[in-house]
Steps between C-alpha positions, in 0.01 A plus 500: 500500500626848413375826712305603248298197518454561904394843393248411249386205762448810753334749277226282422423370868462912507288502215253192615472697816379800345306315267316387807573133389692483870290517822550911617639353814801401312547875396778537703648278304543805247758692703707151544512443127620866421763452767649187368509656154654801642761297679547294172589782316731666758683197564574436108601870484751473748652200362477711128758713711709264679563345138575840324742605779697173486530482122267217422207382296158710578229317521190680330198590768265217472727211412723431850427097533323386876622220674 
């Protein structure tokens, strides 16, 4: 799986919740999915850096592989 695959997987548990295809108890489960994206991307920026300052490969945003 690739992050942008998590991502995708995230946005649409976000979308069937506003969809109201997701009980509205489970709205809080909104905020959770936008912070996991949000951490997603910030982690795959920082290692964007980390690779530029030491001179190697750069990974493009999206496709950093998840063990």
């Amino acid at each position: 799986m690739k992050a942008k695959d998590l991502r995708k997987k995230l946005v649409n548990v976000m979308s069937e919740i506003e969809a109201g295809n997701v009980s509205p108890a489970d709205g809080r489960n909104i905020v959770a999915a936008a912070n996991q994206i949000n951490v997603s991307i910030q982690n795959e920026l920082k290692l964007m850096k980390l690779q530029i300052d030491t001179g190697k490969a750069v990974n493009q945003l999206g496709e950093l592989s998840i063990y």
